[in-house]
C-alpha positions in Angstrom: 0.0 0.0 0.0 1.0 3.1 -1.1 -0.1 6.8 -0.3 1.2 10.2 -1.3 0.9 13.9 0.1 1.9 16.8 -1.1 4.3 18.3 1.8 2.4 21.5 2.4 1.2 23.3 6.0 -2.1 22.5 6.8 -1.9 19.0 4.7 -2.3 16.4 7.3 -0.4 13.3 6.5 -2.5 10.1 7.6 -1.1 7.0 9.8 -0.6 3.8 8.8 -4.0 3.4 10.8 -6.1 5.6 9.4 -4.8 4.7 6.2 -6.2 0.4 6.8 -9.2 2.1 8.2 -10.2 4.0 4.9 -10.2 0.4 3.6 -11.2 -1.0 5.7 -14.9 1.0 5.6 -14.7 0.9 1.5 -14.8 -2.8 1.7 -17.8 -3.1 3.4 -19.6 -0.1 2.3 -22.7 -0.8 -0.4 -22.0 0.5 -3.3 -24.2 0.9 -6.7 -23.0 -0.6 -9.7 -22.5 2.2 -12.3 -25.2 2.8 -14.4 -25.0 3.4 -17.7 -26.2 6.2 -19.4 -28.6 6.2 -22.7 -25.8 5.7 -25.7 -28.3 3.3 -27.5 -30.3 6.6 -28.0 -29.8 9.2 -30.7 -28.9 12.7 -29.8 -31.8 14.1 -30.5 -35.1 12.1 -30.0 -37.0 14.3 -32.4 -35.1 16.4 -35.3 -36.4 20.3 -35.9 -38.6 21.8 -38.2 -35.8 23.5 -40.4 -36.2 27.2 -40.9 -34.9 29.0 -44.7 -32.4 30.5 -46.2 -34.1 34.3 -46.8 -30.9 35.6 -48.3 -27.4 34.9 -50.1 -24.8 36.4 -51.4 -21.1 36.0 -52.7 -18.1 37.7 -51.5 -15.9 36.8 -54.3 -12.7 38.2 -53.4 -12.4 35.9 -50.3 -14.7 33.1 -51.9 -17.1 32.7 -49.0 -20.8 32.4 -49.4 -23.0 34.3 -47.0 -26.5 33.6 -45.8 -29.0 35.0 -43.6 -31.8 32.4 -42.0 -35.1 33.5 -41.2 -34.4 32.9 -37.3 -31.6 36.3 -37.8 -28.6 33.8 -38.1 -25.6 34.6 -40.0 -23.8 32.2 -42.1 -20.5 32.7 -43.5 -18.9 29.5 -45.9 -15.6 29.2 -47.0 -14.4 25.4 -47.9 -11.0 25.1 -48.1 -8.5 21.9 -49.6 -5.6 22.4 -46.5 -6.9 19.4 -44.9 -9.2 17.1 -46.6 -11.0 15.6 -43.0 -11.5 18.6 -41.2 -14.2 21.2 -40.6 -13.7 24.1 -38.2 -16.3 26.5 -37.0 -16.8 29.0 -34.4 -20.3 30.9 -33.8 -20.2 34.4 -31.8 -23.0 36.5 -30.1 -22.2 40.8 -28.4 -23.1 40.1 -24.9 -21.1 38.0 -22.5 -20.7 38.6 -18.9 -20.3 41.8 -19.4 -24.0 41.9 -19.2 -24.1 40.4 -15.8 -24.9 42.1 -12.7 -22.0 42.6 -9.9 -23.9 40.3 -7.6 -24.1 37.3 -10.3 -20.6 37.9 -11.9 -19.0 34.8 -10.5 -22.1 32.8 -11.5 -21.9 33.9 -15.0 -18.4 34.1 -15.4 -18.4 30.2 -14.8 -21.5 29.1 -16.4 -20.3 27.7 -20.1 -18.2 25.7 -18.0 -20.6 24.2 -15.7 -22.9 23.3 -18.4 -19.9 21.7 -20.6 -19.1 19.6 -17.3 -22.7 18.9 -17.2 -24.0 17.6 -20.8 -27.2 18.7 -22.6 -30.7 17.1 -22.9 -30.4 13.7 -21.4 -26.8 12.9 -21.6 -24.3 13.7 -19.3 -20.7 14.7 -19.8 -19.5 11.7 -20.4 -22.2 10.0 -22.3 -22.1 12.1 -25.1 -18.3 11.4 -25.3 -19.6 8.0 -25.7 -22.2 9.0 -28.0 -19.2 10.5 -30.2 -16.9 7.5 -29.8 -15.6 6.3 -33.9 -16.5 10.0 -34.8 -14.4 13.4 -34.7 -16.4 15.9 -33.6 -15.9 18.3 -30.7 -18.9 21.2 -29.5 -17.8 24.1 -27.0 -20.0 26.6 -25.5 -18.2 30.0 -24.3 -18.9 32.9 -22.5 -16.3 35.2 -22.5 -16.4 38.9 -21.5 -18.4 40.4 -24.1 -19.4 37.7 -26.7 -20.7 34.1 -26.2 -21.0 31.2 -28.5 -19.1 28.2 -29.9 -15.8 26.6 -31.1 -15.6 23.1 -32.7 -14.9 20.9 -35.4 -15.5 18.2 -37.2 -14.8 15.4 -40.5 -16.8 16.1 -43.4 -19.2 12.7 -42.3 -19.7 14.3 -38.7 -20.9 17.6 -39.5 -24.7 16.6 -38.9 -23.4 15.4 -35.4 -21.9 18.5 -34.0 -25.0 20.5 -35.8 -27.0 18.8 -33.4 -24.6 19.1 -30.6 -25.2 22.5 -31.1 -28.3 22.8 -31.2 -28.5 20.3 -27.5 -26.0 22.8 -25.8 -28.4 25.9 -27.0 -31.8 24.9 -25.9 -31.5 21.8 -23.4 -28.5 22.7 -21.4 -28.6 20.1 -18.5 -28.7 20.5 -15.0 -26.2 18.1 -13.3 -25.2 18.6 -9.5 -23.1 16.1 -9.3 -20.8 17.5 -12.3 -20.7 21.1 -10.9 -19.5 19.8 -7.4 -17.0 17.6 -9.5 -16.2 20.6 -11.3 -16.0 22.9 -8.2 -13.4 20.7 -6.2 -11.0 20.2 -8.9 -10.9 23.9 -9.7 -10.7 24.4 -6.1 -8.1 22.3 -5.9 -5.8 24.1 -8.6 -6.5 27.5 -7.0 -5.5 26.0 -3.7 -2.0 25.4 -5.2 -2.1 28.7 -7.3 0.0 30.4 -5.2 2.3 28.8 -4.8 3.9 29.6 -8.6 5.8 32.8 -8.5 4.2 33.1 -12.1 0.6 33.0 -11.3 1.4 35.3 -8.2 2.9 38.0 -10.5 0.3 38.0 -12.9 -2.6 38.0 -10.3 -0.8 41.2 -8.7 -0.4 42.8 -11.9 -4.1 42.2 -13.0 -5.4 43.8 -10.2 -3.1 46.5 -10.1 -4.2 47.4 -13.9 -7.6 47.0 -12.7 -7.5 49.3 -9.7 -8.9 46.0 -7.4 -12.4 45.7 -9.4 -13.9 42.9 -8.4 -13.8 41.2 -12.2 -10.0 41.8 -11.9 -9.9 39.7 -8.8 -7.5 36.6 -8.8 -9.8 33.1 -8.4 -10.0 32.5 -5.1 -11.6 29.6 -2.6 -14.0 32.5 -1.2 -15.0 33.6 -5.2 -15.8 29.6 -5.6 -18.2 29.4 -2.8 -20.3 32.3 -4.2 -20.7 30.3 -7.5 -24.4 29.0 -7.6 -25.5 26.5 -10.5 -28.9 27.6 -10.8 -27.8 31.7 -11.4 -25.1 30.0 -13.7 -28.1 27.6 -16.0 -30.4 30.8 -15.6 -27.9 33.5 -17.4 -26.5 30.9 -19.9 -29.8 29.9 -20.8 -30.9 33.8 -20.9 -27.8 34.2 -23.3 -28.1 31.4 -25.6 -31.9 32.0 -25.8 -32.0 34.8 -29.1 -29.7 33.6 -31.8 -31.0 36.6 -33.8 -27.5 38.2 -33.3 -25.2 35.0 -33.7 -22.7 34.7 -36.8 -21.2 31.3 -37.8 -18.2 30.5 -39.2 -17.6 27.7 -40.8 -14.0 26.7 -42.8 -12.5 23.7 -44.3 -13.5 20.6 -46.3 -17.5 20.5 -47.1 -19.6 21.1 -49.8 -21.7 24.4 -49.4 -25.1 23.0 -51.2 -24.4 19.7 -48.7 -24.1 21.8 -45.5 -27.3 23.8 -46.8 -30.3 21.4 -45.3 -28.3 20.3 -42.6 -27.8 24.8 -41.3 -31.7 25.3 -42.5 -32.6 22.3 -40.0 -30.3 22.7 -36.8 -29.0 26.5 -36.8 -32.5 28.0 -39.1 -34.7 26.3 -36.0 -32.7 27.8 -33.2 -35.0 30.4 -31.0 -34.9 33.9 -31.9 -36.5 36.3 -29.9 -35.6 39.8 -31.6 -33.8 41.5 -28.4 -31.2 43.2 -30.3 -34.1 45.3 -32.0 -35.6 45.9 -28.3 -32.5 47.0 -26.5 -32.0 49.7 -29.9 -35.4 51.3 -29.7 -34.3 51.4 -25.7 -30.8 53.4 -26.0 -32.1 55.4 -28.8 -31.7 58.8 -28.2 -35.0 61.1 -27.8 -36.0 62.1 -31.3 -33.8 59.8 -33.5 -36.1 57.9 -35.9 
């Protein structure tokens, strides 16, 4: 038997005792068989109603096809022959956390990461990576400071696949408290160890130096963690992946534009738009602009 520690105040090293006892209660505890989780199932248990294509248009001196889809969505094409397996694409949204309140900063600042711990619609983290096993595809949601959206890729036979994975991590983002407790300890875990690298300590001082101690400037900390709340985090992801009136996809590499055609009307044309962009203009406009 064989235990290791790191050698750090505070860390307390166990006895050969306490070590046979943690055994010692394993061995007889009950524990569940692991269940697994639905990879029989497809994805999606019903597909969309596709929406259209209202508009196209060339851009010749780039060669990239643009459309617009009825939902708002823009499109931007450009296949490409550097690599004859791979599709890249990245989607992008103004917004981001900048549009959180003070008070529910550190929820939103981690939400895109509790929901990628967590899955979408019925599967789980991990059963979607065993949904996706023989395929290459890969789905990220992000929210960074002032957009959100997506990064991925995928072959040429997969691009259905991560279409839909898009479309799960937009409207079915899953609620998984296991996965954000998971998620919570090993982050806490790094930020424990933080500072002890004369790196990370430099560049946390510096940051809030530059910042003049905001509080969105403020170096991770065990305290920040605690005040991280999984239903504030679903509630503003949802609330920023819920009008993809103002989204623009990218997509660049090796597909056919009229093949990728049905398969953006049906997965990215059906994605909910709810016109706020419009709203929040007539809002800020000024008093007698038009």
């Amino acid at each position: 038997m064989l235990a290791a520690v790191p050698e750090k105040p505070g860390v307390p090293v166990l006895s050969d005792e306490e070590l046979l006892a943690v055994f010692a209660s394993v061995s007889t505890a009950s524990i569940e068989p692991w269940a697994e989780g639905p990879s029989d199932q497809p994805l999606l248990a019903e597909l969309p109603e596709p929406g259209s294509i209202v508009a196209e248009s060339r851009h010749e001196s780039v060669d990239v096809t643009e459309w617009k889809l009825s939902n708002g969505v823009r499109v931007l094409l450009k296949p490409t022959d550097f690599k004859a397996d791979q599709v890249l694409f990245s989607a992008y949204s103004p917004g981001g956390t900048s549009l959180a309140a003070d008070d529910l900063y550190l929820s939103a600042n981690w939400a895109s990461s509790i929901v990628g711990a967590s899955g979408a619609g019925q599967f789980s983290a991990v059963d979607i990576q065993k949904q996706l096993a023989g395929k290459a595809v890969s789905v990220s949601p992000f929210i960074g400071e002032l957009s959100e959206g997506y990064s991925g890729s995928a072959s040429p036979r997969d691009l259905e696949t991560m279409l839909q994975l898009v479309r799960m991590y937009a409207v079915s983002p899953r609620r998984d408290e296991t996965a954000y407790r998971s998620l919570m300890t090993r982050v806490g875990t790094v930020i424990e160890n933080r500072g002890t690298n004369p790196e990370a300590v430099w560049s946390d001082t510096l940051s809030v130096t530059l910042a003049q101690g905001h509080a969105r400037r403020r170096p991770p900390s065990r305290e920040q963690l605690d005040r991280v709340d999984l239903d504030e985090a679903l509630a503003f992801y949802r609330d920023r992946f819920a009008d993809f009136g103002d989204f623009t996809f990218y997509f660049v590499g090796a597909f056919d534009v009229e093949e990728l055609r049905p398969l953006v009307e049906r997965y990215l044309g059906s994605l909910p738009s709810a016109d706020r962009l419009f709203r929040i203009s007539r809002e800020i406009a000024r008093p007698g602009d038009s």
